[in-house]
C-alpha positions in Angstrom: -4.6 20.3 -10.7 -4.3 22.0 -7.3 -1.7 23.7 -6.0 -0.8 21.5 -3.5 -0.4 18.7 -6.3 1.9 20.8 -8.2 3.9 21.6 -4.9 4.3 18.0 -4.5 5.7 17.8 -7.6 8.6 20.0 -7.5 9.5 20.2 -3.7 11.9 17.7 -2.3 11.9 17.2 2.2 14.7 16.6 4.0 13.8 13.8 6.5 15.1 13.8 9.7 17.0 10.7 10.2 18.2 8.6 13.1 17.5 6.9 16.3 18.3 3.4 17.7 16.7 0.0 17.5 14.4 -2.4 20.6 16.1 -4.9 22.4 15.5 -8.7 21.0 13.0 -10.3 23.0 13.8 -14.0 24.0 12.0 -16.6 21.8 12.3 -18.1 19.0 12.8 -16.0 15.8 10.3 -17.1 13.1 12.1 -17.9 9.9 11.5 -15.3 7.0 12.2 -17.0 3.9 13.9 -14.9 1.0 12.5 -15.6 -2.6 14.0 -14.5 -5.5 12.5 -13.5 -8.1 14.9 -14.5 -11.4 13.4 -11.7 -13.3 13.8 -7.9 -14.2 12.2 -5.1 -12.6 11.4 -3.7 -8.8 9.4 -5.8 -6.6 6.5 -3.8 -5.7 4.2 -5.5 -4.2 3.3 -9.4 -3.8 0.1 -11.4 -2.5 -1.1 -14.8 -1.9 -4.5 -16.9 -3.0 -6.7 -19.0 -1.2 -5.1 -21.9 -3.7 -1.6 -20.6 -2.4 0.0 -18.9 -5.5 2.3 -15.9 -5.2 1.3 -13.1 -7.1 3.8 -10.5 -7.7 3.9 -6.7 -9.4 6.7 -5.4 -10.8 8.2 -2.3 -12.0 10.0 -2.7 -15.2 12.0 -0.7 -17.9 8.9 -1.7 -20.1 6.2 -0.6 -17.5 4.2 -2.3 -15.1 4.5 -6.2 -15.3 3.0 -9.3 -13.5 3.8 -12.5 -12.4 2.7 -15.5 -10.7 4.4 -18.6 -8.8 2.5 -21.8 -8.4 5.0 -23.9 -6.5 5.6 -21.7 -3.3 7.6 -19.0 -5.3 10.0 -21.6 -7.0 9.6 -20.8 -10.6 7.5 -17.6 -11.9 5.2 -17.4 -15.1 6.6 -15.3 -17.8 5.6 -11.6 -17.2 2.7 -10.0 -18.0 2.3 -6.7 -19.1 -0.3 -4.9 -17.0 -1.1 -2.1 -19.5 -3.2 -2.9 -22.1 -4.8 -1.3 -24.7 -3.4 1.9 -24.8 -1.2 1.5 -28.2 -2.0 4.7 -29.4 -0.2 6.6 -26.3 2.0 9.5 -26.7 5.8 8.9 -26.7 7.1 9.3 -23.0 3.7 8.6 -21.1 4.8 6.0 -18.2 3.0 4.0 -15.9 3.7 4.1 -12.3 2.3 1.1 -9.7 0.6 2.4 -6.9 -1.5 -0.3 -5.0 -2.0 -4.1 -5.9 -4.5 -6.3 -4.6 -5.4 -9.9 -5.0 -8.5 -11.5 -4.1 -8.8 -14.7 -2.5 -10.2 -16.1 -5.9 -7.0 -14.7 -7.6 -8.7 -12.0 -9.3 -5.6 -9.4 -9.2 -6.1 -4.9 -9.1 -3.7 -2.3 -9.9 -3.7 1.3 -9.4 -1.5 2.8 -11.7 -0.6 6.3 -12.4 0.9 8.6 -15.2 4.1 11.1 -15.7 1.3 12.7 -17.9 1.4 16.0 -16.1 5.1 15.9 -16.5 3.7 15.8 -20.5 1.8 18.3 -20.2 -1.2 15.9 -21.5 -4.7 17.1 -20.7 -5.4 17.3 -17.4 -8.0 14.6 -17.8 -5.3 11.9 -18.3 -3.4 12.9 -14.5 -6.3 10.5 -12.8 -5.8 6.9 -11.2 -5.9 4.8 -13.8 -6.8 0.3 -13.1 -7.1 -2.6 -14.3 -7.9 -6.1 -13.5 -6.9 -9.5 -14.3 -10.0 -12.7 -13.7 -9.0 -15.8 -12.5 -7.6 -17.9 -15.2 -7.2 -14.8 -17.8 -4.1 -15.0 -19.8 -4.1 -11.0 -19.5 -5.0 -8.8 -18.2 -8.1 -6.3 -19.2 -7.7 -2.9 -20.9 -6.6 0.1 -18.7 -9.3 2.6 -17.5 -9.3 6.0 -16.1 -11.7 5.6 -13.3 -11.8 9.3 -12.4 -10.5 11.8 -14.7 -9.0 14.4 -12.5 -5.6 15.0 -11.6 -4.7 13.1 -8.2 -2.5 11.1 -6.8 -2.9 8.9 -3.3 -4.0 5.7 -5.4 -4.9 2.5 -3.3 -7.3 -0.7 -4.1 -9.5 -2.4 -1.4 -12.5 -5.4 -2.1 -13.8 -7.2 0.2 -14.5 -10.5 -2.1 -18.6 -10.5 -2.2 -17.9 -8.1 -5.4 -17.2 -4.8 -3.9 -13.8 -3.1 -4.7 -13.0 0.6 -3.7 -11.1 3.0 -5.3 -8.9 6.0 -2.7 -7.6 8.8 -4.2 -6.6 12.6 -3.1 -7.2 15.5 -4.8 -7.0 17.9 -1.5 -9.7 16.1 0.0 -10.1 12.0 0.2 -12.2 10.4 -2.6 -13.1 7.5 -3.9 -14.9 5.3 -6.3 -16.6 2.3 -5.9 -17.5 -0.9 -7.7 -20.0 -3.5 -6.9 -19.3 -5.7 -9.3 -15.8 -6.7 -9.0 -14.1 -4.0 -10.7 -16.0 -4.1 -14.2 -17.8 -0.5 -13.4 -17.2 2.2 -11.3 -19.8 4.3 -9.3 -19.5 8.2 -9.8 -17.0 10.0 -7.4 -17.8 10.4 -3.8 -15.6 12.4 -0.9 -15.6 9.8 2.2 -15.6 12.6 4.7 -15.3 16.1 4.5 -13.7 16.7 7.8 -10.5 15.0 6.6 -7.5 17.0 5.8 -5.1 14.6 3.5 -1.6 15.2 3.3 -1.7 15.5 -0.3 1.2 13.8 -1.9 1.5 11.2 0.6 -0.8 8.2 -0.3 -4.0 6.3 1.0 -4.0 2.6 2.1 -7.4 1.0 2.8 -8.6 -2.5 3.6 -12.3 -3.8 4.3 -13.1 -5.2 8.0 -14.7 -8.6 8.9 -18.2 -6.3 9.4 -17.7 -5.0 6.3 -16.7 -1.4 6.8 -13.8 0.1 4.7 -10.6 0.5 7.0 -8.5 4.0 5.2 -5.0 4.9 6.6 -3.9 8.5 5.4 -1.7 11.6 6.6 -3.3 14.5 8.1 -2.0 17.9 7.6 -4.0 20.3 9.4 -2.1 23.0 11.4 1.0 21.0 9.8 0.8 18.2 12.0 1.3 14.9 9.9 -0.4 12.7 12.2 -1.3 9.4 10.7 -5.4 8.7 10.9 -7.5 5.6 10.8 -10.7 6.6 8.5 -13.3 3.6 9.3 -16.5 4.1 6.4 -19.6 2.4 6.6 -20.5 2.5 3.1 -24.2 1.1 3.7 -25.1 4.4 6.0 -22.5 6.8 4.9 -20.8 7.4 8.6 -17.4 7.4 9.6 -15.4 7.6 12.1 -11.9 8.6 12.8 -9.1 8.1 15.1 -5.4 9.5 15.4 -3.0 6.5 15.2 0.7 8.3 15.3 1.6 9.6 18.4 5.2 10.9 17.6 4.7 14.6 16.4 5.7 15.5 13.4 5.1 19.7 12.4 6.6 20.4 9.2 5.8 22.9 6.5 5.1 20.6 3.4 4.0 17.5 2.3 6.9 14.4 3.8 5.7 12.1 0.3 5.8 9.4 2.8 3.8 5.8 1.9 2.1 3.3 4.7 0.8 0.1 4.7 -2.9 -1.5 6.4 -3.7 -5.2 6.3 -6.1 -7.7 8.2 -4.9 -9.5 11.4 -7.5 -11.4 12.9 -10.4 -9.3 13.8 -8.4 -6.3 13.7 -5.6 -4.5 11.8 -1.9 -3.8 11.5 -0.5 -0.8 10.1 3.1 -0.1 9.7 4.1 3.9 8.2 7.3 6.2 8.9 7.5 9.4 11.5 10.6 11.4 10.5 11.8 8.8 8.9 11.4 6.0 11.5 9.0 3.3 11.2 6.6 2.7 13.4 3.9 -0.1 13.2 0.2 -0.9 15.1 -1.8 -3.5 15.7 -5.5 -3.2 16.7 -6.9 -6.7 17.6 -10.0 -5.7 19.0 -12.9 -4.0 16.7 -11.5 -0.4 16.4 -14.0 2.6 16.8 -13.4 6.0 17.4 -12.7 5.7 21.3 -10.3 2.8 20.3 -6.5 3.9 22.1 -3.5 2.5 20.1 -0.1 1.4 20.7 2.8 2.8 18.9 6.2 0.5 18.4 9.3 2.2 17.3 11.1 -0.6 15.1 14.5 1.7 15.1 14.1 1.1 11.0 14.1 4.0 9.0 13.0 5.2 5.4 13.1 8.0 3.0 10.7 9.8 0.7 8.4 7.5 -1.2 9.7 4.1 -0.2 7.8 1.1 1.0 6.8 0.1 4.1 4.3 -2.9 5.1 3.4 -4.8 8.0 1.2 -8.1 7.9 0.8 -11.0 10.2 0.5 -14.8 10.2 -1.9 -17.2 12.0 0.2 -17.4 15.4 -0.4 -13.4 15.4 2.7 -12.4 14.9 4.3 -9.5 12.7 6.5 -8.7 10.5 7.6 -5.2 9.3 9.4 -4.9 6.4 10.5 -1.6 4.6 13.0 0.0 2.2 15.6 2.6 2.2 18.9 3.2 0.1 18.0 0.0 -2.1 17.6 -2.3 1.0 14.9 -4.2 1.8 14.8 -4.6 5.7 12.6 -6.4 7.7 12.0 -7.6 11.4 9.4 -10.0 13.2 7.7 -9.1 16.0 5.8 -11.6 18.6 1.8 -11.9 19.1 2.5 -9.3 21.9 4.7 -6.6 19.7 7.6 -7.9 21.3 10.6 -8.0 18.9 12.0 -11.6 17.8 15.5 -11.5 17.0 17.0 -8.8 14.6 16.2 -6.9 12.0 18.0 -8.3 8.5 18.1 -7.1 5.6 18.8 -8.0 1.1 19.3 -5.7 -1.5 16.5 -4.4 -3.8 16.9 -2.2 -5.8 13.6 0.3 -6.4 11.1 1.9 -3.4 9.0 -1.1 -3.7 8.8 -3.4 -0.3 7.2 -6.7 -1.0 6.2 -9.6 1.1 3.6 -12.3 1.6 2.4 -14.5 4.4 2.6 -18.0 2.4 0.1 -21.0 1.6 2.2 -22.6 4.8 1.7 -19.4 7.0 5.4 -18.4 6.8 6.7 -15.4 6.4 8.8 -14.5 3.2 10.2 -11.6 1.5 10.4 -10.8 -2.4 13.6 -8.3 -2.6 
């Protein structure tokens, strides 16, 4: 494992906090419904189908579990352990979710990774470990390391013709991809060699209506953690990318912050924290590398390794949710980043920050 990984580790930031909120814009404040979810564990992360179920991950006492609503998030299945296969394990060895992605068929991914390091395991068994559930499965497939090296960073795109792509930092940005819906992996590739991850921060990736793979990730060269849009054409090989943050941030180690990318439209909408404040983006046009962004101060803010996601629904509108002191917050902003209403917030307890645009196109929140 590198250095830097093992920094990560063992160091702990100390965030500058603070600042104020943005006026209420006039309008009407779309409602955000609240779900709850009558079942144990952290919220992670939640998704919707094309047939309108809500799909949630969860972090639980007993690991990683799953579970699915088919009534609008009014009843949920029974969980469903994610890990399988792996009954020989070594007493201690946790899984931790990283990323979780559901396909418009309802075919589900998880990144997951390991306190294996902390086990002193073979270094072998520190990668990004997946797996995947098909549609109408009654669980889910056995768990694979897909890369065998100690990392961290671990997100999950596809772009539902068969194609699923595995980011992951191990000083540089990597990743592994699948063309066949997640049953194989292709060998390790690094998606450009000119980018400088902040190394214990994360990745987040999406694919683009033309098909290229969309990758949010921290800089560090020099120390400046700016955020970067990574845009790969994985047909030709090029990429392309553009500085996204403009609030400076110089510090001397890695801020273990997390971030969020999603579709809206034709473009994107990122959400991700800048000492501590979040900030979010959208990008409606077709972003390139000569692309100029806007950057809107929510006046939420966040601590180490908590979520933070922004997603919008059909009227292009957006809401940013994210989590700090074991409250999920969240605000909506209108089709022109102006805010609607207030922020509110719910208890919930974990780092995890869930939400969903439903099969109705309302917002809702999964604390």
């Amino acid at each position: 494992m590198s250095r830097r990984i093992l920094f990560c580790r063992f160091v702990c930031v100390v965030m500058i906090l603070g600042g104020g909120s943005i006026p209420a814009a006039q309008g009407r404040e779309p409602a955000v419904r609240v779900i709850q979810v009558q079942q144990e564990g952290q919220k992670m992360f939640a998704a919707v189908d094309a047939s309108g179920a809500i799909h949630v991950a969860t972090q639980t006492h007993q690991g990683p579990r799953y579970l699915r609503s088919d009534d609008n998030g009014a009843h949920f299945s029974p969980a469903l352990p994610m890990v399988v296969g792996r009954d020989d394990d070594p007493a201690g060895l946790e899984y931790t979710i990283w990323d979780f992605l559901v396909e418009t068929n309802g075919q589900t991914h998880v990144a997951l990774g390991t306190n294996a390091w902390k086990l002193k395991l073979p270094k072998d068994q520190w990668g990004f470990y997946y797996a995947r559930r098909t549609p109408g499965a009654d669980r889910f497939e056995p768990l694979r390391n897909i890369n065998g090296v100690p990392s961290e960073g671990f997100s999950l795109a596809a772009d539902g013709k068969g194609r699923v792509t595995a980011c992951w930092l191990e000083d540089k940005l990597y990743a592994n991809i699948s063309r066949d819906g997640g049953a194989t992996f292709e060998a390790t590739v690094e998606v450009d060699p000119a980018a400088d991850p902040c190394n214990c921060c994360t990745t987040a990736a999406t694919y683009m209506r033309d098909g290229r793979l969309a990758i949010f990730y921290r800089e560090e060269t020099g120390n400046q953690r700016d955020m970067h849009l990574l845009l790969w054409d994985q047909a030709t090989g090029g990429t392309s990318r553009s500085r996204i943050s403009r609030t400076p941030w110089q510090i001397d180690a890695c801020p273990m912050t997390y971030y969020s990318i999603r579709n809206r439209g034709t473009g994107l909408v990122l959400a991700w924290p800048t000492q501590g404040k979040i900030y979010f983006s959208t990008l409606l046009a077709k972003p390139d590398s000569k692309s100029t962004f806007d950057e809107i101060a929510t006046g939420g803010e966040n601590g180490m390794r908590s979520g933070i996601l922004a997603l919008s629904n059909p009227a292009n509108e957006t809401l940013v949710v994210w989590k700090k002191d074991d409250q999920l917050h969240w605000r909506v902003y209108d089709a022109r980043n102006q805010p609607l209403g207030i922020a509110h917030s719910a208890r919930s307890p974990g780092k995890g920050a869930a939400a969903i645009v439903d099969r109705d196109g309302q917002f809702a929140v999964l604390p």
